[in-house]
KEKE-3310 file (N, C-alpha, C; in steps of 0.2 Angstrom, whole numbers, plus 5000, padded with zeros to 4 digits):
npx = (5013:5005:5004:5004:4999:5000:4995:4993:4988:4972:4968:4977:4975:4969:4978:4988:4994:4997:5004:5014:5018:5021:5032:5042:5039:5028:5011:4995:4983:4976:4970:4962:4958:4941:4929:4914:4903:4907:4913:4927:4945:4951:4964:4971:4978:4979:4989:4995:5008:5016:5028:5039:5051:5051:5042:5047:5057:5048:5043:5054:5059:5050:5043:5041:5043:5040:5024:5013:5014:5013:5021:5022:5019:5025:5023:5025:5009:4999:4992:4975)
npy = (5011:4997:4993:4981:4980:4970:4964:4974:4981:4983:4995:5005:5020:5025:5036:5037:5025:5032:5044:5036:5030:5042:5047:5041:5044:5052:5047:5042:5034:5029:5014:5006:4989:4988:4979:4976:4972:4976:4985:4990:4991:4978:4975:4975:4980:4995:5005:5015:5021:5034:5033:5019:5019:5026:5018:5004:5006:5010:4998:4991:4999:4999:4984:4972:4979:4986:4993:5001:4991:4980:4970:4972:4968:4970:4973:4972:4974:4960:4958:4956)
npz = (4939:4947:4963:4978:4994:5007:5023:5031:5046:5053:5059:5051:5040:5023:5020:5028:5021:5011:5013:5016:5005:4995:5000:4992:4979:4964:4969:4962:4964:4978:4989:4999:5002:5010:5019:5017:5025:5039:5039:5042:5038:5027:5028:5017:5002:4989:4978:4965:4957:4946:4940:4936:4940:4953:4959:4960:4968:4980:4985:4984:4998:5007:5008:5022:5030:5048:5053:5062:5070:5062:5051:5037:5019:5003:4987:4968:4959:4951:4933:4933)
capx = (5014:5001:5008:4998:5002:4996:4997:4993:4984:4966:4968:4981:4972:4972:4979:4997:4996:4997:5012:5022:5023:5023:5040:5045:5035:5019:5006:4991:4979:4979:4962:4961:4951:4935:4923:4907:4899:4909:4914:4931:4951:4952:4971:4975:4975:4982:4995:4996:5012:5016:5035:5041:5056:5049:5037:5051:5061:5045:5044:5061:5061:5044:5043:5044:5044:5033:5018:5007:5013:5011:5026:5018:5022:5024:5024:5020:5000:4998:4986:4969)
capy = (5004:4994:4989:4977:4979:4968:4962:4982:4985:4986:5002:5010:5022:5027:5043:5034:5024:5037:5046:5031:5029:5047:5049:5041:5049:5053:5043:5043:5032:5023:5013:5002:4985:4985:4975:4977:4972:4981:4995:4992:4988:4968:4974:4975:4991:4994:5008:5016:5026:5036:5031:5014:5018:5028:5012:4999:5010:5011:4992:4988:5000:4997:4978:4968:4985:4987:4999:5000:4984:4975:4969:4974:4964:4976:4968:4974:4970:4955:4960:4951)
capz = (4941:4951:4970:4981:5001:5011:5030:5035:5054:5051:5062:5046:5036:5017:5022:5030:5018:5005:5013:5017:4995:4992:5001:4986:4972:4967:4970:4956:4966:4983:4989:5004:5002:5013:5020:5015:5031:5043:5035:5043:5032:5027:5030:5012:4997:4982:4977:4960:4957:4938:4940:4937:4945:4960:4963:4960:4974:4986:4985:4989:5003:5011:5009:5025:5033:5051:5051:5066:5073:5058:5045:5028:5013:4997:4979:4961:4958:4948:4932:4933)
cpx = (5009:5006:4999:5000:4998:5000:4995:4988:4980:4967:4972:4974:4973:4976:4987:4998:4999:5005:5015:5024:5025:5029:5042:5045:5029:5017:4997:4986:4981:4972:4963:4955:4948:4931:4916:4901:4901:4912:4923:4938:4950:4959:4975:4975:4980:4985:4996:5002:5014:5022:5037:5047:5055:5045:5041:5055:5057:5045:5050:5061:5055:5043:5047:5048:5037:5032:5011:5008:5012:5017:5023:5021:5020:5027:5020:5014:5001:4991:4981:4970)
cpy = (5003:4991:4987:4978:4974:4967:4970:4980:4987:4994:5008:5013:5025:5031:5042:5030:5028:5042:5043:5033:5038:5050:5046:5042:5048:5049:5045:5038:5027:5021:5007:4997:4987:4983:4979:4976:4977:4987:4994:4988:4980:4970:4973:4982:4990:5003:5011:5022:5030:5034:5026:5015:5021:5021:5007:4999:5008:5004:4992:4991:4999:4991:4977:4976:4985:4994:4997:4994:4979:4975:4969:4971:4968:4973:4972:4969:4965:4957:4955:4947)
cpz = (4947:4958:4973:4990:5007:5019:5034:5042:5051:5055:5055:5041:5030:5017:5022:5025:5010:5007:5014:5010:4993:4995:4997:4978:4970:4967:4966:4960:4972:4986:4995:5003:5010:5015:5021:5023:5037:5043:5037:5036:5032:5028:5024:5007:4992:4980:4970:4959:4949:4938:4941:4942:4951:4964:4964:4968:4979:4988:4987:4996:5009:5013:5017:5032:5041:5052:5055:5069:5069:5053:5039:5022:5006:4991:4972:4961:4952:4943:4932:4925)
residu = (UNK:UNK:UNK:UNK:UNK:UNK:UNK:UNK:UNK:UNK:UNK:UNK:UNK:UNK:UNK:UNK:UNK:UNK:UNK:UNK:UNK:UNK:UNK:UNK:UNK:UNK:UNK:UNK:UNK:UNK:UNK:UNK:UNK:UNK:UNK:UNK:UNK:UNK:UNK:UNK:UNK:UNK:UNK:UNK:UNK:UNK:UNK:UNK:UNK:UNK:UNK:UNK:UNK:UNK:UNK:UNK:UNK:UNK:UNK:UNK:UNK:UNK:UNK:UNK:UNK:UNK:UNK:UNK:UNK:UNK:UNK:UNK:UNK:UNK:UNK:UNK:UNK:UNK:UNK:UNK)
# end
């Protein structure tokens, strides 16, 4: 399952983000959008977990959750 997180602290990095979800199971790809110009996060990323029900969980429990000073909003990805 695709998860989207957004509102992260440009300072957060793929890294934290990746153990925040794998406290709840594995995690199969995690990518931070960034900007092309500065190299640094636009403050959003994307989450892939093999477990709907591990991802469903990390969602409930992560959402609206703060991380670095920032309240981070966590939601199934929406397919293009």
């Amino acid at each position: 399952m695709k998860i989207i997180i957004r509102n992260l602290s440009r300072s957060t990095t793929e890294a934290e983000v990746r153990n925040l979800f794998e406290a709840f199971g594995e995690v199969t790809s995690c990518d931070l959008v960034m900007d092309k110009q500065t190299g640094g996060s636009k403050g959003f990323g994307f989450v892939e977990m093999s477990n709907v029900k591990s991802a469903k969980f990390a969602i409930k429990n992560l959402n609206d959750k703060t991380i670095a000073n920032s309240r981070i909003r966590v939601k199934v990805a929406e397919e293009k």
